[in-house]
N, C-alpha and C positions, 0 to 999 in steps of 0.2 A: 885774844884773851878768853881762859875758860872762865862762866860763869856756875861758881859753886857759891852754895851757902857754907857759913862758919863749920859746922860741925863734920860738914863734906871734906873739907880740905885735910882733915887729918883723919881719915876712912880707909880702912885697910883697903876696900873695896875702888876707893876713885884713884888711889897712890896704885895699885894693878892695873887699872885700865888706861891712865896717861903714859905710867913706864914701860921701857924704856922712849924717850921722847924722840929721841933720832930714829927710831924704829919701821915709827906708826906717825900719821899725820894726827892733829890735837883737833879735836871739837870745839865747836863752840859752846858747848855745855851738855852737862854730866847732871845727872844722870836722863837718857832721852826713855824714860819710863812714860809717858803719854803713848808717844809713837809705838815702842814695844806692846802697850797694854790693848791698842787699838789693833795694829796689824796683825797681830799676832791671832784673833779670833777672826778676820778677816780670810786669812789665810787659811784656816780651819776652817772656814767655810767653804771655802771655796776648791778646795781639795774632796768634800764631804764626807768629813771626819767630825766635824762637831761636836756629835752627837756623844760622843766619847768625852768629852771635854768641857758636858754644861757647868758643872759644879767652879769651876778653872775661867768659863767664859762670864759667868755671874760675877765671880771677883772681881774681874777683869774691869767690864761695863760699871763696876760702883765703885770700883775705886777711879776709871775715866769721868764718870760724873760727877762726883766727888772736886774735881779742878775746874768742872764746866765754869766758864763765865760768860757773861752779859755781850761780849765781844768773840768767844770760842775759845778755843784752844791751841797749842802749838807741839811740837814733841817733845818741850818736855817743863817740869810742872815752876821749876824757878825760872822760867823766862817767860816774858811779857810781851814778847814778839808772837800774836797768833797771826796763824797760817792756814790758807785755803784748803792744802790736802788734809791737812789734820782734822780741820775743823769740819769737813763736808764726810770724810771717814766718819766720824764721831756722830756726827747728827745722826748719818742713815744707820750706825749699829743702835746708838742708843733708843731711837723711836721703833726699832724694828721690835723689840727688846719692852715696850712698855715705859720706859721713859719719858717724862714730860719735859721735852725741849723745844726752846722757841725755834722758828726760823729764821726769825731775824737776824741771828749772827752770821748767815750767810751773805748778806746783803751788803756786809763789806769787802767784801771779795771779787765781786766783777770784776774791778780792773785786772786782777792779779789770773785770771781763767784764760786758757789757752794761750801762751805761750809759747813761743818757739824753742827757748833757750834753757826751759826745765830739763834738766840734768839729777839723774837719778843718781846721790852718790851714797845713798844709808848704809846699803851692805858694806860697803869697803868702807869709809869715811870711821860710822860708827858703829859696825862690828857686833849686830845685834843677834846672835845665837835662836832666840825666841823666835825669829821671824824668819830669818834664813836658816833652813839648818834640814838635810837631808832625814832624818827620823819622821818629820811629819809623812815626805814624800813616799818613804817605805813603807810608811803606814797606812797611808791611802792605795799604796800598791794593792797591798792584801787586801786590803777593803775592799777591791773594786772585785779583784778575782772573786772575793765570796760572794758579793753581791751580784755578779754575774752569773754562776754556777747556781745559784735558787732563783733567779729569774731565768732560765734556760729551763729548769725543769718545774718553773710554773706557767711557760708558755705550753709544753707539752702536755701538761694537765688541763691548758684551758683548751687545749686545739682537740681534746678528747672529749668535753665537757660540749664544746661546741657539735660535733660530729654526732655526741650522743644522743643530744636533743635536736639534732637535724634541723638547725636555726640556719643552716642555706636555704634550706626551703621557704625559708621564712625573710626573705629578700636582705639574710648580710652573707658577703663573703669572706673569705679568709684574710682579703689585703684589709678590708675594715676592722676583720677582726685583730690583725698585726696591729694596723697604726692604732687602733682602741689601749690596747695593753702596751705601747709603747708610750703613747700618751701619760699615762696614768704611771709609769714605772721611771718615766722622765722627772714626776714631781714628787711620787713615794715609793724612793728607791732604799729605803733601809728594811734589811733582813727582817725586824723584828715587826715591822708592819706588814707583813706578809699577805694577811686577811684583810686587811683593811686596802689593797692592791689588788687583789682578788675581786674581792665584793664589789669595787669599784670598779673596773671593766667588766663583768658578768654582768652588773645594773645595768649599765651605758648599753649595753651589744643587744640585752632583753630590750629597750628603750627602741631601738633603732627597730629590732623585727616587730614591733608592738607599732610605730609608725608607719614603716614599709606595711604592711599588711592592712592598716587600717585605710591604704589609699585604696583597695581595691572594691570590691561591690559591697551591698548592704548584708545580701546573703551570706558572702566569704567573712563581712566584721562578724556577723552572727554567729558561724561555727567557728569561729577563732575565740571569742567570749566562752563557745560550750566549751570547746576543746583546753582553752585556761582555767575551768574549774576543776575540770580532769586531771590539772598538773599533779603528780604527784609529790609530796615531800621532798624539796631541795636542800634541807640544812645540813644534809650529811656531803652534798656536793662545794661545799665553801672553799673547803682545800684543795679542790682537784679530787676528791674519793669519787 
């Protein structure tokens, strides 16, 4: 038996997605818009396309909060059955997000975690376009190409930057310098933060030769203090110039 409200059952929209009935297997309720509204930024996440999509991912999170209840939620907003995956999705976007949600709605769940017999049937069962559907995945294609192609040629600008200021001498090498900028491009990998990726392994690398050097004599801290006054103007080096 589907679970629809009154006004559902005569919806252009729910008479398309049960017809033909010998077709397609039937749901157990229409419309699963929790589920979509949840996974759907999930997966935008986790492809690292979001960013493209807050305007879309706000909707999304207020209209999911929007059904929150006292006990969680389920996939979808006319059923009264909640569920573990829905409800543990839901907590961790919504608080990531600034939402004030309890935890306690997780605490009736234990029994129902780990599982042998969970059986993924969403995509095919109910047919959910938003969540499944290769345009995200193309989209992240590009993504990644672009994103890789400006971090290639702002390694090469910092392995110049590095070279310039002859910070070998100054106890970091190149593998510190690699894992430094990989570090930092692991957790701010979009184009548009480009400086803000920069400045933040340039800090880190100056950090390291400011340590390294500071182990060595009283004399060598002394002319590494003159020789840092000496530094010349760095703000035209931000971008790699």
């Amino acid at each position: 038996m589907v679970i629809m409200s009154s006004h559902q059952i005569f919806s252009v929209s729910s008479f398309s997605y049960l017809h033909p009935p010998l077709l397609f297997p039937v749901p157990t309720a229409y419309p699963v818009d929790l589920f979509e509204h949840i996974w759907s930024v999930d997966r935008l996440q986790r492809l690292g396309i979001s960013r493209f999509f807050q305007p879309e991912i706000n909707e999304c999170l207020d209209y999911v909060h929007r059904y929150w209840t006292k006990d969680g939620i389920c996939w979808a907003r006319n059923s009264r059955v909640q569920d573990i995956d829905d409800t543990a999705m839901g907590f961790r976007l919504l608080r990531l997000h600034g939402y004030e949600v309890s935890p306690v709605e997780t605490r009736l769940y234990i029994e129902q975690y780990g599982g042998q017999d969970d059986v993924w049937i969403g995509k095919t069962l109910y047919r959910m376009p938003y969540v499944n559907n290769n345009v995200y995945l193309e989209l992240a294609k590009l993504d990644y190409n672009n994103c890789q192609s400006l971090h290639r040629i702002e390694w090469d600008n910092i392995q110049k930057w590095y070279e310039g200021y002859n910070l070998g001498g100054f106890g970091v090498n190149k593998r510190s310098l690699l894992r430094t900028y990989f570090l930092t491009t692991s957790n701010i990998f979009e184009p548009e933060r480009s400086v803000e990726r920069l400045t933040w392994t340039k800090t880190a690398i100056l950090v390291q030769a400011i340590a390294s050097y500071f182990e060595n004599s009283r004399e060598e801290r002394i002319e590494f203090a003159n020789e840092f006054q000496k530094f010349p103007n760095t703000r035209g080096y931000i971008n790699g110039r």
